[in-house]
C-alpha positions, -999 to 999 in steps of 0.1 A, spaced: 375 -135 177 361 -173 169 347 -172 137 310 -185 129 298 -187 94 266 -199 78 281 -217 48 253 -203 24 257 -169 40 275 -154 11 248 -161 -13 238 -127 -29 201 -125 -39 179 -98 -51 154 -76 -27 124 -93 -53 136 -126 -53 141 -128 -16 108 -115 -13 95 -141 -39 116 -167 -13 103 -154 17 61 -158 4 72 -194 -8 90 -203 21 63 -187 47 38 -215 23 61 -243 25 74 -245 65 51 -269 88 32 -256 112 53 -266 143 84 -250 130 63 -216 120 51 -216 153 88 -217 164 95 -188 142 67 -169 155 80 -171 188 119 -168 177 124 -144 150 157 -151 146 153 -187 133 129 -170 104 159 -147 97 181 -179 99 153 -200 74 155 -170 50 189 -174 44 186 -213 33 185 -220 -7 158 -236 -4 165 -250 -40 194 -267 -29 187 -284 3 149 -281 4 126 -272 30 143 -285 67 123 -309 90 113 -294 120 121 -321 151 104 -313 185 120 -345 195 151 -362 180 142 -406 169 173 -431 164 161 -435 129 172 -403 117 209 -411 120 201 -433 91 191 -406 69 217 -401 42 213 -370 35 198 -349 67 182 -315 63 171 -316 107 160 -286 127 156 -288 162 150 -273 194 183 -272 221 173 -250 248 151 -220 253 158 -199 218 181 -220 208 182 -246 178 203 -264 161 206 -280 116 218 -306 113 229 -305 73 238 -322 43 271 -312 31 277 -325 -4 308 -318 -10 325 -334 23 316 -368 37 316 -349 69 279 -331 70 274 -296 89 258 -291 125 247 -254 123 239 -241 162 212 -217 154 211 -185 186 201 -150 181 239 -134 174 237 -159 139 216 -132 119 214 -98 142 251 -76 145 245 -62 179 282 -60 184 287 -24 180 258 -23 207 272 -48 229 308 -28 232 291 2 241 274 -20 266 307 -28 279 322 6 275 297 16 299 302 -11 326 334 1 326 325 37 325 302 37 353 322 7 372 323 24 402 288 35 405 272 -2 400 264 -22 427 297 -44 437 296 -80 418 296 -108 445 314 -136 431 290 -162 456 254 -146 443 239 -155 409 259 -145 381 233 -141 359 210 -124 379 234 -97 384 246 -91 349 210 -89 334 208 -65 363 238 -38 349 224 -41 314 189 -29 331 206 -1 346 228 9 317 203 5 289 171 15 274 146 8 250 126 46 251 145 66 222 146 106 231 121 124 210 137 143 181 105 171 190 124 181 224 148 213 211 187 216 221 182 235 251 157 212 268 180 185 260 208 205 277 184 213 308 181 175 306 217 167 300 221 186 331 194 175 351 207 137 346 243 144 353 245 126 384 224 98 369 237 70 347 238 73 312 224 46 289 224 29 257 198 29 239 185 -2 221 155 -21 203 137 -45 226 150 -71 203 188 -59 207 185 -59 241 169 -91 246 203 -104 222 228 -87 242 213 -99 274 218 -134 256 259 -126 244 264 -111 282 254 -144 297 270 -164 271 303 -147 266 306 -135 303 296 -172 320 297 -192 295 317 -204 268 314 -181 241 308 -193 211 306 -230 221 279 -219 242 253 -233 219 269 -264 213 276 -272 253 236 -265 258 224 -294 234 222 -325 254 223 -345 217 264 -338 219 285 -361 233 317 -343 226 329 -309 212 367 -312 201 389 -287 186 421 -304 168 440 -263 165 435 -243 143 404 -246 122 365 -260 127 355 -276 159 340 -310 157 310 -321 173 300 -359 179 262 -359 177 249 -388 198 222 -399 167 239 -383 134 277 -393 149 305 -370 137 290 -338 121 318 -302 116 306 -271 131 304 -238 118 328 -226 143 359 -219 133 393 -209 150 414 -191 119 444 -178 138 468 -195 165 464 -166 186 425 -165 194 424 -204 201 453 -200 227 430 -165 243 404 -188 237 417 -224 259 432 -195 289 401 -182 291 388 -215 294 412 -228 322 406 -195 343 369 -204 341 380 -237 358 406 -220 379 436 -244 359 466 -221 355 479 -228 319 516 -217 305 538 -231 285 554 -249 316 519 -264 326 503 -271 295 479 -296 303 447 -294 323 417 -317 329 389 -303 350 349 -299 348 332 -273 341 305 -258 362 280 -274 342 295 -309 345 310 -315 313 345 -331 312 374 -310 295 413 -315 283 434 -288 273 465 -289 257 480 -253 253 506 -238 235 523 -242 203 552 -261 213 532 -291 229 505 -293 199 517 -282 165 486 -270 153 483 -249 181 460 -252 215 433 -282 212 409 -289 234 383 -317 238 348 -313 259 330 -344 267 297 -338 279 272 -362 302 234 -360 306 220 -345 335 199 -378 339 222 -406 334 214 -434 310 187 -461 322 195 -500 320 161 -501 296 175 -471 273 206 -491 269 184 -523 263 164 -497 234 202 -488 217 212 -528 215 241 -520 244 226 -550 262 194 -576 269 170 -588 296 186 -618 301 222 -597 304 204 -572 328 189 -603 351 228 -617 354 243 -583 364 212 -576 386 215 -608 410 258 -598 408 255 -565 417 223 -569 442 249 -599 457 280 -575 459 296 -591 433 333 -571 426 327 -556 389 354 -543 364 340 -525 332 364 -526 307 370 -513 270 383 -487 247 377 -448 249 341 -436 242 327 -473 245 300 -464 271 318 -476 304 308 -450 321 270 -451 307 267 -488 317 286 -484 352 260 -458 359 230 -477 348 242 -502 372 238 -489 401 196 -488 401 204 -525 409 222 -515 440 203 -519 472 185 -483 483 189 -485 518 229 -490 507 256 -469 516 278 -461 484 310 -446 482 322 -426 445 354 -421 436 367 -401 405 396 -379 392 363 -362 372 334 -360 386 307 -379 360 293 -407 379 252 -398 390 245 -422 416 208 -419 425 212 -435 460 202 -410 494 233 -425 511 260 -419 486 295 -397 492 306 -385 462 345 -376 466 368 -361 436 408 -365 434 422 -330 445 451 -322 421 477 -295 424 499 -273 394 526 -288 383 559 -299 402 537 -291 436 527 -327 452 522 -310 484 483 -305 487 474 -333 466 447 -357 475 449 -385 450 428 -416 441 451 -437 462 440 -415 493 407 -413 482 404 -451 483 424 -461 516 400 -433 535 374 -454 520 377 -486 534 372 -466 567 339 -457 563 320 -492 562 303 -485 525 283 -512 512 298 -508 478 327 -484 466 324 -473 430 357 -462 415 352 -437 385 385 -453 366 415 -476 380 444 -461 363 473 -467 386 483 -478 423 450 -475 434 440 -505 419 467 -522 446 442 -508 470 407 -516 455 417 -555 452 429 -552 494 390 -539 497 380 -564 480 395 -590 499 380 -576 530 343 -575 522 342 -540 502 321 -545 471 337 -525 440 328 -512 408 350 -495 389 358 -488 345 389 -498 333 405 -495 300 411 -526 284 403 -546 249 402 -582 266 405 -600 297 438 -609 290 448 -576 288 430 -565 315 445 -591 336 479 -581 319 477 -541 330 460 -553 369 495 -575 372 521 -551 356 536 -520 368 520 -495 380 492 -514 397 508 -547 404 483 -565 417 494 -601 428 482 -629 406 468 -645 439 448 -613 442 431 -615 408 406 -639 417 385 -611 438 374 -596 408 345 -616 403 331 -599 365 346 -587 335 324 -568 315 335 -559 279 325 -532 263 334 -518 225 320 -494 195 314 -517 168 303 -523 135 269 -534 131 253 -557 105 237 -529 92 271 -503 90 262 -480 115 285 -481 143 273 -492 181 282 -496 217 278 -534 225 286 -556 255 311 -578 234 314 -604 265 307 -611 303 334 -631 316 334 -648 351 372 -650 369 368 -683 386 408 -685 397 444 -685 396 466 -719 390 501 -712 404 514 -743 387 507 -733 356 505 -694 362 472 -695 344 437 -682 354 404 -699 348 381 -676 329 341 -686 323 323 -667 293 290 -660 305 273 -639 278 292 -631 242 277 -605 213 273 -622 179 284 -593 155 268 -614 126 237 -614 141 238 -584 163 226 -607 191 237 -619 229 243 -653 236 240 -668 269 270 -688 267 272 -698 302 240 -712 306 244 -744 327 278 -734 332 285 -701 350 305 -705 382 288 -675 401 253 -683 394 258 -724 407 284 -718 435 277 -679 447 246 -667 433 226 -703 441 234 -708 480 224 -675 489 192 -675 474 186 -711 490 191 -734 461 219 -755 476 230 -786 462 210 -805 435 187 -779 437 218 -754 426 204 -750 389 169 -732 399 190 -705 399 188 -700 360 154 -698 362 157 -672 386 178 -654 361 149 -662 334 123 -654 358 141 -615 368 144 -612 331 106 -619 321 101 -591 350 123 -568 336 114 -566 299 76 -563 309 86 -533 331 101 -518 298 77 -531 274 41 -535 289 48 -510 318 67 -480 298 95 -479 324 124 -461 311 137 -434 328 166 -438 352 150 -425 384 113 -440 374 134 -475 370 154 -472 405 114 -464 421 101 -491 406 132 -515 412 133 -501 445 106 -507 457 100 -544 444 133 -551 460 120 -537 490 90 -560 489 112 -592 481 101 -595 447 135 -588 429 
């Protein structure tokens, strides 16, 4: 089994010095987080065990600030999802520090109650109703742990031969297990977790505050916490064996068939998160690793990207007049830059009454629009081609459908061939890309396996660039480094004519409008369709100053901020003409 250990567990103390903790302790704790015990015993059980000497008294957080990354030594309790919490913890003697996911299973052994549990499903499998895989999973297990358990203990007054009478009587009945309340309330929990969930992990896939869970083999699993960054789990994997049960059981919960001839699956689980799997020992020499990348349920607004420093008003104004003018968009960058986080964001400036078009091997893009057709690459097992649908297919069937704008998760191959024909026909398109520069982005776009024509490149009308940095300060970000403008190709000189519109000053931690009085779109695209023709062509960066007055007193003086409130109020001021 996966281990899980508190890494002050082991600490033996004496019954009247943990009672001498406990009353000190019970005078220390805030009020918020003894409410939160009151309600969850199991996180009092979970404080007792704390040397309080050593780490001190943890900060209860009902809500999670920025700030707190910056806290060099973090001592963090919060809330994840119904009785769940999480600690975040100082470890002094690694610069890595701890992430502790707090459930009920971390300070109650129910397991020799929980395999009885089981031992009964099993034993009375044929007289419980029959599971139907398309009804609520849940529902139904919570409903055989009713049946098969129960909380009122058999009085020790009744003698033996009543209790054979009623041994007798209840032959034909089911016999149950009997439990605490409390038990049963945790095996209910480990049913739901271990039976539909991920074990374990389970914990650690509920808190939206993790942006990824990776295990590298054999050993912890890593989480990367989206405010206190890299932080090592108390999960552990200590044996080859019960990481490779561990990643099949996984792929059977995605329906990917894993051997040691198909060792590599990418799917998403029910729940949305992205996941890779490499299995087997001879592929990965530490044995199976996985990696679980995880996306909010609401995506990322363009003002909560303007709060982390991804971007600014003036940047969001730009993008807004591209994208509301069907400019063709390519966000490029590294892995884990925020591509996908930005492309999403970008889309409250699409039209409403627009038809869109997504197009993903994964499914992560959230596209708030009513008239949006989400499609997902259909892959097959390895060596089989036959019922494949790929990106390529995806995107030809596309261009048949008369979409306003087509939104491709990532370009990785041929089907970028395909997304520049549909640009040249009219098809708006926004896609991610990975790429450090325009250069190389132009570089992969021309080069095999996309090989787009040079002549071609010119319909991608943006390059945004995106990149985790270093900031003044020495935390790490996600900035827009540039926004580049591809203006054209010059076959004499095989060269292409690029305009920087916006550049990040890593000194300063600031945007630059670099292309002020000098972007090509805005004067010879943007301009004439917003009726400043000729002379009159540079009103149109006043129009960018003017959208991005509007938009920081949205955020500021308004309080818009969340993603759907921002596409309502966008929406709707679109609508009226105002934006």
């Amino acid at each position: 089994m996966v281990t899980v250990m508190v890494p002050f567990a082991n600490e033996e103390v004496s019954e009247s010095e943990q009672e001498l903790r406990d009353s000190d302790l019970s005078k220390m704790i805030s009020e918020p987080l003894r409410a939160a015990c009151d309600a969850n015993p199991h996180l009092w059980q979970y404080l007792r065990l704390i040397p309080i000497s050593k780490f001190g008294v943890p900060q209860f957080c009902p809500k999670l600030e920025k700030q707190m990354g910056d806290v060099k030594e973090p001592n963090f309790i919060y809330p994840v999802a119904g009785n769940l919490f999480a600690h975040v913890l100082v470890d002094f003697n690694n610069p890595i520090n701890t992430y502790i996911p707090i459930d009920p299973t971390l300070t109650m052994d129910i397991a020799a109650k929980y395999f009885e549990v089981e031992q009964k499903c099993i034993e009375h499998g044929d007289r419980l109703p029959e599971f139907n895989v398309y009804a609520e999973h849940e529902k139904q297990l919570m409903n055989y742990i009713d049946m098969l358990t129960t909380t009122n203990a058999q009085p020790d007054s009744v003698s033996w031969l009543n209790r054979l009478h009623i041994k007798r009587r209840n032959q034909n009945q089911l016999t149950k297990v009997f439990t605490s309340p409390q038990e049963l309330e945790v095996i209910k929990y480990v049913f739901v977790r271990d039976k539909i969930g991920l074990g374990a992990l389970e914990p650690i896939v509920r808190d939206h505050h993790i942006e990824d869970i990776s295990c590298c083999g054999v050993g912890p699993v890593y989480v990367e916490h989206k405010i206190f960054k890299s932080l090592k789990s108390i999960i552990t994997f200590t044996t080859l064996d019960e990481l490779d049960e561990f990643v099949l059981r996984m792929g059977e919960q995605m329906k990917k068939s894993l051997s040691y001839t198909n060792a590599i699956a990418d799917a998403t689980l029910p729940g949305g998160a992205r996941v890779n799997i490499v299995y087997g020992r001879d592929v990965s020499k530490q044995g199976s690793n996985f990696t679980i990348r995880q996306f909010s349920q609401v995506p990322l607004s363009i003002f909560e990207l303007v709060d982390f420093g991804t971007i600014d008003y003036m940047m969001l104004a730009y993008l807004a007049l591209m994208v509301g003018d069907g400019m063709n968009i390519f966000v490029a960058g590294e892995s884990a830059s925020g591509k996908t986080s930005l492309l999403n964001a970008l889309t409250t400036f699409i039209q409403p009454n627009a038809k869109i078009i997504t197009i993903e091997d994964t499914p992560e893009l959230q596209v708030p629009h009513e008239n949006w057709i989400r499609e997902v690459v259909q892959s097959t097992r390895a060596n089989d081609t036959s019922g494949a649908v790929t990106m390529f297919d995806l995107l030809k069937a596309a261009l048949r459908q008369r979409p306003n704008e087509i939104i491709v998760g990532e370009i990785r191959g041929p089907e970028g061939n395909v997304a520049f024909q549909a640009m040249q026909t009219g098809h708006s398109v926004m896609t991610t890309f990975h790429a450090a520069s325009v250069e190389k982005l132009i570089q992969r776009l021309t080069s095999n396996p996309i090989n787009v024509p040079k002549t071609y490149i010119d319909n991608l009308n943006v390059a945004i660039l995106m990149s985790a940095v270093k900031l003044p300060n020495g935390r790490t970000g996600r900035r827009i480094t540039s926004i580049n403008e591809i203006v054209g190709f010059d076959s004499a000189t095989q060269s292409f004519t690029i305009v920087e519109a916006f550049r990040w000053d890593e000194a300063t931690d600031k945007f630059h409008f670099s292309g002020n009085m000098s972007s090509h779109l805005l004067e010879h695209k943007i301009a004439p369709r917003l009726g400043f023709g000729g002379k009159n062509m540079y009103k149109v960066y006043s129009e960018v100053t003017r959208r991005a007055t509007i938009l920081e007193k949205l955020h500021k003086t308004q309080g818009v901020t969340g993603f759907y409130k921002v596409l309502e109020v966008l929406g709707k001021a679109q609508k009226d003409g105002l934006f």
